[in-house]
C-alpha positions in Angstrom: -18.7 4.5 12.8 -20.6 7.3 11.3 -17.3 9.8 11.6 -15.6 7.3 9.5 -18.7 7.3 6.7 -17.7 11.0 6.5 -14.4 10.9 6.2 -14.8 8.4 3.3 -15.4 10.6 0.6 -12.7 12.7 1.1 -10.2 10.2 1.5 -11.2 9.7 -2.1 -11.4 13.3 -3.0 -7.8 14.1 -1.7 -6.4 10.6 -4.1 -8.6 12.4 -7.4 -6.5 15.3 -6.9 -4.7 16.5 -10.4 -1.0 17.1 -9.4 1.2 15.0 -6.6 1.9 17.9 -4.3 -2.6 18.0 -4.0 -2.6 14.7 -3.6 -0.1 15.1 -0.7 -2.1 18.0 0.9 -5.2 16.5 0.6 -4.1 13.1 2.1 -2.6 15.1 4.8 -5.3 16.8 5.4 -7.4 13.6 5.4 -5.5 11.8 7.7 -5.4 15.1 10.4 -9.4 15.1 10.1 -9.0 10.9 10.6 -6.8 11.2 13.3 -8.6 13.7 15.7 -11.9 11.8 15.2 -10.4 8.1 16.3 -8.5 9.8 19.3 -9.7 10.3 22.3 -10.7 14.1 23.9 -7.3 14.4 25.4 -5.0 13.2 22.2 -7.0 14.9 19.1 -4.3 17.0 18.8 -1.4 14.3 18.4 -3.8 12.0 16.4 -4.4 15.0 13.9 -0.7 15.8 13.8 0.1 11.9 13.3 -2.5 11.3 10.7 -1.2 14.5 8.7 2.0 12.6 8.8 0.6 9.2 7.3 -1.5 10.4 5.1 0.7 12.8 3.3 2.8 10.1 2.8 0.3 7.2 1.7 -0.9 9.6 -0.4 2.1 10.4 -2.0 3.2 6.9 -2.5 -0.5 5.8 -3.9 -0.8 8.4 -6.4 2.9 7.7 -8.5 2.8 6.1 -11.4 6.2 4.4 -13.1 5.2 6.6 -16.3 6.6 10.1 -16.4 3.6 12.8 -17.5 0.7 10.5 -16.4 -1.1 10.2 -12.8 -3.5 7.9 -11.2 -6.4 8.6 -10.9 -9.7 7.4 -9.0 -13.4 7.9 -9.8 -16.6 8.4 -8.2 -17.1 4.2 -8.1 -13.5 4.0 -6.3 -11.9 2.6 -9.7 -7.8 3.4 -10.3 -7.2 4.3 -14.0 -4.2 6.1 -14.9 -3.9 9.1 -17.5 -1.9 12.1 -18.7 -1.4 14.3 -15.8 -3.2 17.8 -16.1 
């Protein structure tokens, strides 16, 4: 339980990122650091390499918007707003 606590905030760190291509990397990079803590001793690497994979693309998927030039965004209390991208 507690490594999911701290993999919390940046699950919501790697969503607040400014451009799509961050968001990807840092959902990818979320779900590598989620998927070698769930797995077991022997499987950390495959759950890091499939959590890279699921990640990168719910992240990539959660952060379009249908409006060209703005992004979604999520702040500190976990709220979605959308605005012009950076």
């Amino acid at each position: 339980m507690s490594k999911i606590l701290f993999v919390l905030p940046v699950m919501a760190l790697a969503l607040s990122a400014c451009t799509p291509a961050q968001q990807t990397a840092g959902g990818a990079a979320t779900g590598a650091l989620v998927g070698a803590a769930v797995s077991s001793g022997n499987d950390r690497a495959k759950g890091a390499i499939v959590g890279a994979i699921v990640g990168g693309a719910a992240a990539s998927l959660l952060g379009q918007t249908s409006t060209p030039g703005q992004c979604r965004f999520r702040d500190a209390n976990g709220q979605e707003f959308i605005a012009a991208c950076p």
